[in-house]
N, C-alpha and C positions, 0 to 999 in steps of 0.2 A: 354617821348618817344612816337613817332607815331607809329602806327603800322598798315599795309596794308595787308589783307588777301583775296590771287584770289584762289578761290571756283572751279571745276568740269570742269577743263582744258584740252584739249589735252597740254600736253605738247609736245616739243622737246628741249631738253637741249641739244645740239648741239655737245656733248660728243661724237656719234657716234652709240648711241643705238637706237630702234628704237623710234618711239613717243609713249607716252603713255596716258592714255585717264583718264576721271577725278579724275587731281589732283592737289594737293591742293598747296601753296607757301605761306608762311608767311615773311613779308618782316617786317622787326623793323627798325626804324630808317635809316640805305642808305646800309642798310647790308642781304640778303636772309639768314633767321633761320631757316627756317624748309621749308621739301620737303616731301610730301606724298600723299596715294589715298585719297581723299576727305572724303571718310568714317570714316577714323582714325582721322580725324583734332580734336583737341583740339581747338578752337579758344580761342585767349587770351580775357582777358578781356576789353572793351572799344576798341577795331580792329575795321577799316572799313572794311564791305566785300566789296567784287568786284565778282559776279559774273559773269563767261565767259563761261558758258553752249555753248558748238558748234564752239567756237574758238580756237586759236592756241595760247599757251603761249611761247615764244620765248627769248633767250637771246635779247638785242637793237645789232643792227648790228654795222661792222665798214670798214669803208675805209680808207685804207692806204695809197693812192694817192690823193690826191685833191690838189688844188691852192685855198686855200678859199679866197685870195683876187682878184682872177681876177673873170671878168665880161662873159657872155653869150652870149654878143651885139658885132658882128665884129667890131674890130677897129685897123688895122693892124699897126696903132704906138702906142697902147697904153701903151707901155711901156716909151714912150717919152712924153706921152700928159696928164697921167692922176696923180695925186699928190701923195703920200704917204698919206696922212690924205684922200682922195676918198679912194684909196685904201684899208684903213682901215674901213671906215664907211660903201663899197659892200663887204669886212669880216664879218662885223657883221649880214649882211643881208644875205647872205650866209648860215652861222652859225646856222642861225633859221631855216633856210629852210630845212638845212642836218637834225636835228634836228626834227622838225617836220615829219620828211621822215621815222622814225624811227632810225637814225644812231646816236649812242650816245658816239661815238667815231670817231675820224678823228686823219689822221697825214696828216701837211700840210709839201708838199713839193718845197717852195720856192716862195718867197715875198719879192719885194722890201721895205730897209727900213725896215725891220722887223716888218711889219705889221701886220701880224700873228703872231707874239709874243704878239705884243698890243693888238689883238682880243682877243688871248688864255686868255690875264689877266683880260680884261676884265668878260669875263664868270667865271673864277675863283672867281670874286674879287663880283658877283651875281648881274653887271653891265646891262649886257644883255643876253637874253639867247641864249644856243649854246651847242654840245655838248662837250665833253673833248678832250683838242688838244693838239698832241704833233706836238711841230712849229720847223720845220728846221732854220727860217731865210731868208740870204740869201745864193745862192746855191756856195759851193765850186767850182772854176773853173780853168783851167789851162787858164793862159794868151796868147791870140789868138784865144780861142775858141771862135766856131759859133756859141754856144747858144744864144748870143741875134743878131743873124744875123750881116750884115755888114755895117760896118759904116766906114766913108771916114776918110781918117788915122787923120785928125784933131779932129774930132770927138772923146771926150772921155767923157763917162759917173760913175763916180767912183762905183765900187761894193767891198765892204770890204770881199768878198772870193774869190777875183782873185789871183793868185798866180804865181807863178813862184819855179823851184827846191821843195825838200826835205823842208828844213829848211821853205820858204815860205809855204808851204801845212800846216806845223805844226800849223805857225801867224795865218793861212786864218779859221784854224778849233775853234783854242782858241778863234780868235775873234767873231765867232761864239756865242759859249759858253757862252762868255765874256756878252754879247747881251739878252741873254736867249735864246736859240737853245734847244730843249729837243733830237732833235735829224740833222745829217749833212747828206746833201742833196751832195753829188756829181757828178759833172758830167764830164763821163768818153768818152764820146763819142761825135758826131754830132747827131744833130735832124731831124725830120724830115719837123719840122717848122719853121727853118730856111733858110735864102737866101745866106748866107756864104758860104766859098769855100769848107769847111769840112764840110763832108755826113756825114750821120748814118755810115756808117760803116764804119769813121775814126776813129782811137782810139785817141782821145784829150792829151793824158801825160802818163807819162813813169808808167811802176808797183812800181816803186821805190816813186815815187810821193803818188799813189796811199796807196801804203803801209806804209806811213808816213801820211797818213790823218788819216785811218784805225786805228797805234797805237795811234795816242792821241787823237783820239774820245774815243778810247776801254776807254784807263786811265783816261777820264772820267766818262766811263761808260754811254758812247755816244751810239748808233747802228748808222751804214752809211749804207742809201741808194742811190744804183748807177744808172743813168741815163747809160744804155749800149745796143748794137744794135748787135753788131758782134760778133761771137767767139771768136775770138781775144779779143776784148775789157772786153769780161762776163770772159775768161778767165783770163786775167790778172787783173780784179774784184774781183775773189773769189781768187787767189792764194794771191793776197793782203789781203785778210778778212774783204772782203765788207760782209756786213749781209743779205742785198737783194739787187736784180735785178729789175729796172724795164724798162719795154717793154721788152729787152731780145727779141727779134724777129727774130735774122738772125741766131741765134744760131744753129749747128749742132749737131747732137747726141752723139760725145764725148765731148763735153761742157754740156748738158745735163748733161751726165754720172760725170761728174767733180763736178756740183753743185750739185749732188746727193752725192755724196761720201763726199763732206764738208759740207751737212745741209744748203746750200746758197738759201734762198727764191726767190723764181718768181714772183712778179706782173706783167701778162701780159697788163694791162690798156687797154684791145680788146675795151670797151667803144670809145676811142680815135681813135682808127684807124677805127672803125662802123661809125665815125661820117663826116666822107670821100664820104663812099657810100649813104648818105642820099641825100634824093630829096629837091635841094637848098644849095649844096653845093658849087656850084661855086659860086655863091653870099655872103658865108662865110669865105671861102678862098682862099688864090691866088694860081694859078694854078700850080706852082712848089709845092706847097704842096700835091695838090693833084695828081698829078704825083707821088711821092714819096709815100704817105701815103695809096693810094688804093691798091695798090700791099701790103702792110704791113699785112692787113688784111686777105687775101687770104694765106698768107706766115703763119702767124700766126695757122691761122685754121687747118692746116696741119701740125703744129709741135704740137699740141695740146696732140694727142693720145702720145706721145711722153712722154710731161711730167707728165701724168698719169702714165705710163710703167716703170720710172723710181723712180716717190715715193715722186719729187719733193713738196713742199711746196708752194702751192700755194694762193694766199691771191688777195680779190678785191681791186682793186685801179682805180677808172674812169676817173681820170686826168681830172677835169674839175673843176668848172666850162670851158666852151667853145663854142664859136659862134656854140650856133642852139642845147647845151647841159646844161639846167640850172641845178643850186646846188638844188639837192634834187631829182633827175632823177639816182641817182647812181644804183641802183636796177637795172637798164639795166645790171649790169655788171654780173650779176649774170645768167640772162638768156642765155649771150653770152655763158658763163662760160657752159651750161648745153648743148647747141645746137653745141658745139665743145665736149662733148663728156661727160661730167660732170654727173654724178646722181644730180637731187634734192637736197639731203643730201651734197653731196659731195661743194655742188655752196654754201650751207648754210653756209658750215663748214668753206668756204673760207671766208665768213663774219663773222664768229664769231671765232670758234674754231683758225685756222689758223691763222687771224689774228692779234689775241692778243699775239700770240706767236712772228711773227712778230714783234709787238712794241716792244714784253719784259714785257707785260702784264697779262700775261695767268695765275697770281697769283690773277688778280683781276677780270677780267670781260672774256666775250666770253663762257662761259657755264652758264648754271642755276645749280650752286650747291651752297651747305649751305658753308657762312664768305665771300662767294663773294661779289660784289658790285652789288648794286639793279637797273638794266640797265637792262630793260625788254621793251619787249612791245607786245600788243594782235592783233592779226590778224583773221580778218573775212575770216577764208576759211582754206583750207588747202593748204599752200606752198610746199610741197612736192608731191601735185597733178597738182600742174601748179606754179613754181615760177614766173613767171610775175605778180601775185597776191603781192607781193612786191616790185612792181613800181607803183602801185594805193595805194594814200594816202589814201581813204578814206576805204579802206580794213584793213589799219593800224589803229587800231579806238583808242588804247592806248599807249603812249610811257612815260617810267618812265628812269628816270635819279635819279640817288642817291636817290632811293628811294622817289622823289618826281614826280607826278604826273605831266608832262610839256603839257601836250595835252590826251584828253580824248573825243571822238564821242560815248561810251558806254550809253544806256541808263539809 
C-alpha cells in the first residue's frame, strides 16, 4: 500500500464551506483516508510527506465539454481530411495536456469513429496518460441536421447516430452503447458552426424522438447531453429528460424556470462563444461563424444573472479544443464564469462540485472528503483571490490522479 501525506494546506474541498488553512490529507493507495488540522495528523508509517506550507489543496478539476479528439489549428474540412486513427493519436495528445492543466476528469462530447472511446481505453488500460473520460462516441443526430454543415445531396459520409423516427433514435443510442459510449451526446438543435440551412435556433427533431433517445439511454443508465440554443428546443430537452443543456443561450426566463423546476443542468461553454471576440479571429473562422457566434456571447452574459436567480446547475464545459483555444486553456472557463457574475467559489464549484454531479460522479470525485478518489491537485496562490491563477500551469505545481502523482514542479 502507498501512502501520500500533504502536510499544512490551505484547503478548499469544494463542498461549499469556506477554506481552511493547515491541513493535513492522507491519501492510501487511489482512495483520501483521512482529513484534518495538521496538528492532529498521525502520519502512518513508511508515508511520503508532501509539504504545501502557503498553497492551495484542491479537489483535480473537470470539464464536461471537450472534443478531445479535434485539433487547435484551423482547418475548415477537417472533418473530411483528417483520418480516425489522426484523430485518435491528437486524443491522446490532448488527454495529456487536459491532464497536466490539472483536470482529471473530462466527458468528451462527440468523435468520429469513436475515437474517444479508443483514447478513453487507452488511459484506462495505463497506455498513455490522460485523465478519466467519459466518451459519448459519435453524436446522436436527426437525419437532415446541420451539424456537420452542408454537403451536395450526393455527398454522403456514414455516421452510426443518424437517425430518423422514434424506433431509429432508439438503434442510433444502442449503437452507441453497443461501441462503448459512457455517455450520448444529442443534438437537438442547429450550430453555430455550421453553414446549413438550419440555425441555432431550429429545433432538429420532434420531443417524441428526443424522448426515445432519453428512455434508452436512462435503461442503460446512460445521462444524455443536449446540444440546444432556443427555448423551444432546451424546452422540449428537458420535457424529454435530457440531463444537461449545453450552450443553452437563447433561452428565455420561463425556460430557465422549467430547467429549474426539473434539476436540468446548464453548460454554458461562454469559452466557445469568447473565442469569436479574440484578436485573429477572422483568420480562424469563417465569417458566418462569426456573425452568428459574436452576438451569442453578449446574449449569454446577460442571461447569466438569470441562471444564478434561479438555482440552476451549472458546470464548466470549454468545448474545445478549437482554432486559437488549445486542450489544456479550459480554466478560461471558469474566469468567464466569475466576470458574468459567479463568486470564486461558486466558478470552482462548477468545476468540481457541480460537475461530478453532472456526469453522475459525485460519489467518487469533485470534493476532498474521506473514501473518495484521490484526484487532487496543489496550487501556488490562492484561486479564490484571483481565479485566472488556474489557467497558468505553472501555478498548478501538483496534480494527482488515483492517487498517483502525474506531474509535480514542488520542491
Amino acid at each position: 500500500m502507498s501512502t501520500l501525506v500533504f502536510t499544512d494546506a490551505r484547503l478548499i474541498d469544494a463542498r461549499g464551506t469556506d477554506p481552511q488553512d493547515h491541513m493535513a490529507v492522507i491519501v492510501e493507495d487511489q482512495t483520501i483516508n483521512w482529513i484534518g488540522p495538521s496538528h492532529l495528523l498521525e502520519s502512518p508509517d513508511g508515508a511520503t510527506l508532501v509539504d504545501v506550507r502557503g498553497k492551495t489543496l484542491m479537489p483535480g478539476l473537470i470539464d464536461v465539454h471537450v472534443h478531445i479528439c479535434d485539433g487547435a489549428t484551423p482547418n475548415p474540412i477537417a472533418e473530411y481530411t483528417e483520418t480516425i486513427p489522426f484523430l485518435a493519436i491528437q486524443g491522446v495528445l490532448n488527454a495529456k495536456a487536459f491532464l497536466e492543466a490539472g483536470f482529471t476528469t473530462v466527458r468528451s462530447l462527440g468523435a468520429f469513429g469513436y475515437a474517444d472511446v479508443a483514447v478513453k481505453e487507452a488511459i484506462n488500460q495505463r497506455l498513455v496518460p490522460g485523465p478519466d473520460i467519459l466518451a459519448s462516441g459519435e453524436m446522436v443526430i436527426a437525419d437532415g441536421s446541420g451539424e456537420r454543415g452542408f454537403r451536395r445531396p450526393e455527398v454522403h459520409v456514414p455516421e452510426s447516430g443518424m437517425f430518423t423516427g422514434v424506433e431509429g433514435a432508439r438503434r442510433a443510442v444502442r449503437t452507441q452503447i453497443y461501441n462503448g459510449a459512457d455517455i450520448i451526446k444529442l443534438i437537438a438543435s442547429g450550430r453555430v458552426g455550421s453553414n446549413a440551412y438550419t440555425l441555432p435556433w431550429d429545433t432538429e427533431m420532434t420531443r417524441e424522438e428526443m424522448a426515445a433517445v432519453c428512455d434508452e439511454a436512462h435503461r442503460f443508465g446512460k445521462k444524455v447531453a443536449a446540444h440546444a440554443y432556443s427555448s423551444a428546443a432546451v424546452t422540449d430537452c428537458v420535457m424529454a429528460g435530457v440531463d444537461s443543456i449545453e450552450h443553452g443561450v437563447l433561452i428565455d426566463e420561463a425556460t430557465i424556470s422549467l430547467m429549474a423546476e426539473y434539476g436540468t443542468a446548464l453548460v454554458p461553454t461562454m469559452s466557445a462563444f469568447h473565442s469569436y471576440l479574440q484578436p485573429g479571429a477572422e483568420q480562424r473562422f469563417p465569417a458566418y461563424r462569426l456573425a452568428r457566434g459574436r452576438p451569442m456571447a453578449e446574449i449569454q452574459r446577460g442571461n447569466f444573472a438569470k441562471y444564478l436567480e434561479y438555482g440552476l446547475t451549472l458546470a464548466t464545459g470549454f468545448d474545445g479544443p478549437r482554432p486559437g483555444r488549445a486542450a489544456g486553456t479550459n480554466g478560461l472557463e471558469m474566469q468567464l464564469m466569475v466576470e458574468a457574475g459567479m463568486t470564486a467559489m461558486q466558478a470552482i464549484q462548477a468545476a468540481t462540485k457541480n460537475a461530478s454531479e453532472v456526469l453522475g460522479l459525485n460519489d467518487q470525485v469533485g470534493t476532498i472528503e474521506v473514501g473518495k478518489k484521490a484526484n487532487l491537485i496543489v496550487v501556488d496562490g490562492d484561486p479564490l483571490a484571483g481565479i485566472s491563477i488556474l489557467q497558468d500551469q505553472d501555478r498548478i505545481q501538483l496534480v494527482l490522479k488515483d492517487g498517483q502523482i502525474v506531474r509535480s514542479d514542488l520542491d
